[in-house]
N, C-alpha and C positions, 0 to 999 in steps of 0.2 A: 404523424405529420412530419414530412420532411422541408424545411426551408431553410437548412444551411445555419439552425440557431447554434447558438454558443452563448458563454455568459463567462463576463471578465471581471476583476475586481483587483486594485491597487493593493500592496504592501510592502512592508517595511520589514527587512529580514532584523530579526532578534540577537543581541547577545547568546542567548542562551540555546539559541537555533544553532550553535555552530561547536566545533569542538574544538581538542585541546592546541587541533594544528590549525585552525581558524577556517576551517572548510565548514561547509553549512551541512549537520550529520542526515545519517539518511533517513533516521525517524521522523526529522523535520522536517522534508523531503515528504514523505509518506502520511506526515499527519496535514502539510497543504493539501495533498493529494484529497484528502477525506474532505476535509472540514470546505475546501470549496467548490464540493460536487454537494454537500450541504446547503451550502452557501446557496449555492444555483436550486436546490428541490426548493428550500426555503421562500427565494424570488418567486417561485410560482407559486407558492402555496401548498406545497408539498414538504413542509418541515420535519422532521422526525417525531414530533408529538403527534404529528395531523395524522402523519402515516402508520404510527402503530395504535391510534385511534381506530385505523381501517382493518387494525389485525394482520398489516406485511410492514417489513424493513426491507431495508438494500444489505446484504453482508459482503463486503472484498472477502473474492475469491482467489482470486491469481493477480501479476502485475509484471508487466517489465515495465522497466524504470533506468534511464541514459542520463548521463549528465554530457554536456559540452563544454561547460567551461567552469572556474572556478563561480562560487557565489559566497560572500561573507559578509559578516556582521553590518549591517545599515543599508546594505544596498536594496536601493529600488525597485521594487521589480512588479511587471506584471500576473498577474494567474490566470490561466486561462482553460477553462475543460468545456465538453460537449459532446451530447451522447451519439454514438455511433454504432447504435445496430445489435445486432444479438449475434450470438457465437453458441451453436446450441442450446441449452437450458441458461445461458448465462448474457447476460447484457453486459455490454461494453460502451466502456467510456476512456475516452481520452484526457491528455493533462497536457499542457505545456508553462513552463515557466521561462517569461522573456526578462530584459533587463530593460532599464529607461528606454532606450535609444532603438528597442527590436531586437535582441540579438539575443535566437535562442538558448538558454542557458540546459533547461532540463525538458524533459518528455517523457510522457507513460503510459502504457495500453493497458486498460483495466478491466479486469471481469470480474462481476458483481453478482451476487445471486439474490434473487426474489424469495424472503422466505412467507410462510404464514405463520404469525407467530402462534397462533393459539396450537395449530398441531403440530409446527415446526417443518413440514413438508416445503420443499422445493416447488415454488410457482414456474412458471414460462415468463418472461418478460412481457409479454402482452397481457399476461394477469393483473399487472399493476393498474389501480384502481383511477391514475390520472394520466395526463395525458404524456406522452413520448412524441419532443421533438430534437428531430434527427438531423446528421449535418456529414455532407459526404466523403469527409474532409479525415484523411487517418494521418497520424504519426507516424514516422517510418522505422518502425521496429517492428522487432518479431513477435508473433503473436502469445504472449502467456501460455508456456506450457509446463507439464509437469517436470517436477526436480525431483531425481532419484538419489537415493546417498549411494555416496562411489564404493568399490569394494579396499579395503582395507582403511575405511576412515575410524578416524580415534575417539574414546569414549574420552572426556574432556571433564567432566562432571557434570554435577545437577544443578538447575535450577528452580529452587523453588518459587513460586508466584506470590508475588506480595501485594499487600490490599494498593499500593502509589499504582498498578500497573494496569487495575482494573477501570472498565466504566461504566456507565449505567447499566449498560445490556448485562454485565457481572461475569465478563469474561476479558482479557488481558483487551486492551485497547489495541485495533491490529499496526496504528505509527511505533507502539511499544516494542514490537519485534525487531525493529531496524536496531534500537539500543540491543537488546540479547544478543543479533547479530554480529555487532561491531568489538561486543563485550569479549565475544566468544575469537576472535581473530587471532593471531600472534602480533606478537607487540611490532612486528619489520613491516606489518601491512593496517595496522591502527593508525588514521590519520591519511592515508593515502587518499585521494579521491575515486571512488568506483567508477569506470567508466561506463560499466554495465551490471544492475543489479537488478536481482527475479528474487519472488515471494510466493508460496503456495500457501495459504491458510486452509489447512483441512479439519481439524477438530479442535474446538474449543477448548480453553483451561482457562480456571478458575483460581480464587484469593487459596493457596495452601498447597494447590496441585504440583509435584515434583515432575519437571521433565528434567531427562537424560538426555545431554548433551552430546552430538556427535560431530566432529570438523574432519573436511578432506581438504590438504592444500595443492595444490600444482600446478606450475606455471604462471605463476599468479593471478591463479581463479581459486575463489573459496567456494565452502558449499558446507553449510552449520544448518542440524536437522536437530530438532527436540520432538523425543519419543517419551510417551507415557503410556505402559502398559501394553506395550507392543504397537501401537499405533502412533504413525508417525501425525504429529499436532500443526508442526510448521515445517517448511523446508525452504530454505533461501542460499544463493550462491550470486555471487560477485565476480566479474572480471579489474584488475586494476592494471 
């Protein structure tokens, strides 16, 4: 069904939402991202219990994600996302975050994948077992694509994955990676506000699993990849 739907909801940016230079971090950023496309399956009746009831989840797959202007601690703001179409195997959903008065603060193009949980196979978005309404309406960024680590980027160290990181589904919560990101920076670009930042989630890790940490800087654009086992798990890069 196409009629232009979307689905908004009011909030209150958190203390804890923000970091040490009062800019709101990007995991927090990325976990609006999630919890109010929740929010919205929820409204219809499409909750996460209802839909792994039917045997499929939604997993983030890719994401660009813009900011426009600062956001911090208290401020009001709008949320707003709405599904927009499929991109291959992979369904796409939009995000905008406005402020009281309209004034877009952030925006994000998401690609999501249909899984079936019991064989774990990759669905089509028209497998999903309820209904998809669509809205013609895109954010103006670039379409989610892959992030390759540069040639000569630094091993940095490991991270091991702690049980805080996990959640239900019992792999790293993917708003958790914006922290390993920010974790992993140099201390000259910690606190800065990204003005453009991308996420590949490509293989799961679990409470114990050690990824190997890899950063390339330059120009002030990051790109922080954690490999486990030869296989790259996440890969995300920043322009500031």
């Amino acid at each position: 069904m196409n009629d232009n739907y979307f689905f908004e909801k009011k909030a209150s940016v958190a203390f804890r939402d923000c970091d040490a230079s009062g800019n709101i971090r990007i995991s927090s950023l990325l976990n609006h991202i999630v919890e109010t496309a929740g929010d919205d399956y929820d409204s219809r009746g499409y909750g996460y219990e209802t839909t792994l009831a039917h045997g499929q989840a939604y997993l983030l797959s890719r994401l660009t994600l813009a900011q426009y202007a600062p956001v911090r601690a208290y401020d009001s703001v709008s949320l707003i996302t709405w599904e927009a179409g499929a991109v291959g195997a992979c369904a796409r959903r939009d995000f905008e975050m406005r402020s009281k008065d309209g004034e877009l603060l952030a925006a994000a193009a998401c690609h999501w994948i249909l899984i079936d949980t019991v064989s774990r196979r990759i669905l089509r978005p028209s497998a999903f077992y309820g209904e998809t309404r669509l809205n013609d309406r895109r954010v103006d960024l670039p379409e989610p694509s892959k992030i390759a680590l540069p040639d000569g980027a630094e091993h940095i160290g490991t991270h091991i994955v702690r049980y805080s990181e996990i959640d239900s589904n019992g792999h790293i919560y993917s708003a958790n990676y914006g922290d390993i990101f920010s974790d992993a920076l140099p201390k000259e670009l910690q606190g800065l506000r990204p003005v453009l930042f991308e996420i590949n989630y490509t293989h799961e890790s679990t409470m114990g699993d050690e990824l190997e940490l890899y950063r390339a800087i330059s120009d002030g654009k990051a790109v922080v990849c954690g490999v486990r086992d030869g296989k790259t798990c996440f890969a995300a890069r920043a322009e500031f």
